[in-house]
Phi, psi and omega in degrees: 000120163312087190310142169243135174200124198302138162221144153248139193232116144220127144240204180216178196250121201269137200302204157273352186309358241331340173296315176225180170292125168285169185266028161228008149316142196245130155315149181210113179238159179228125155283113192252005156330141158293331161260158258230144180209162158270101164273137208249338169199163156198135179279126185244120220228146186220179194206134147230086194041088163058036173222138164222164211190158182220126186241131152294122171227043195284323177274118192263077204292337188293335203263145185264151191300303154337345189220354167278155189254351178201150189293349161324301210275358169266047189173136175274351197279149190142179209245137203223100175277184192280127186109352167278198182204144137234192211248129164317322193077168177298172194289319194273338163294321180313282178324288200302347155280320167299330171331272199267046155215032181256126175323323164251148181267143183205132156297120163314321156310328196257309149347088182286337188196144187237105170250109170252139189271138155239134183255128203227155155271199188191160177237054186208017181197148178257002175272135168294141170264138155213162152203144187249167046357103180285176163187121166269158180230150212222161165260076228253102193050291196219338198256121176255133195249129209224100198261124153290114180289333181233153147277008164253140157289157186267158175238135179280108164213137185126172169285313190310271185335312192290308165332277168316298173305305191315310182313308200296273215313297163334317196266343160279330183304284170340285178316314229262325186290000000 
């Protein structure tokens, strides 16, 4: 019998930069899963001068009503089959959203380090999936620089680890009311 298992990808389509990621470099996350999944949210957990916070940034709230080409494009949120993708938007829209749905009030300038989670359901399991990405960002003059610490996404696998994220989320959810 053939294991079913979530693999979530992210990666990005390189900015101008050639060392790292520019911050107009494009998020890309992919279901490289054998089944069809839901992305339901992604998270963005930050470090900013000793602080540290967390933004939903799932909605692409940044953007005027006006200028999306389909009501798809206000929300990263939505059903992803297996081998698609979609695109996150860039690393400096991803900043100008945690700016305003971030827990700690922070300048996006200031932000030293990035994880961003994307958390998806499946309709073979009632546990949330997930997989992440650090990235440290560094300032090179004018340019913020977005450094990936691994080159593989990390994947949330076990019941337990799985579990636990499902709880974090329920309980911001909560808060969040």
């Amino acid at each position: 019998m053939r294991r079913i298992r979530d693999v979530l990808r992210l990666k990005y389509a390189q900015g101008m930069s050639e060392r790292a990621i520019a911050a107009n470099a494009r998020l890309f996350i992919a279901n490289m899963g054998t089944e069809p999944i839901y992305v339901s949210a992604i998270i963005a957990d930050y470090e900013a001068a000793g602080e540290r916070g967390t933004a939903y940034i799932t909605q692409n709230d940044n953007i005027r009503s006006e200028d999306l080409e389909s009501a798809r494009g206000a929300t990263n949120e939505g059903p992803l089959a297996s081998g698609d993708y979609l695109d996150a938007g860039s690393f400096e829209d991803l900043m100008a959203r945690i700016e305003m749905h971030g827990n700690k009030r922070v300048a996006p300038e200031t932000i030293e380090r990035l994880t961003l989670t994307v958390a998806a359901q499946t309709g073979y399991s009632a546990m949330t999936s997930a997989g992440s990405k650090a990235y440290g960002v560094t300032r090179e003059g004018e340019d913020v620089v977005f450094q990936p610490e691994k080159m593989a996404t990390k994947q949330l696998r076990g019941w337990l680890a799985r579990r636990r994220f499902q709880k974090r989320l329920e309980a911001e959810m909560r808060d969040a009311v």
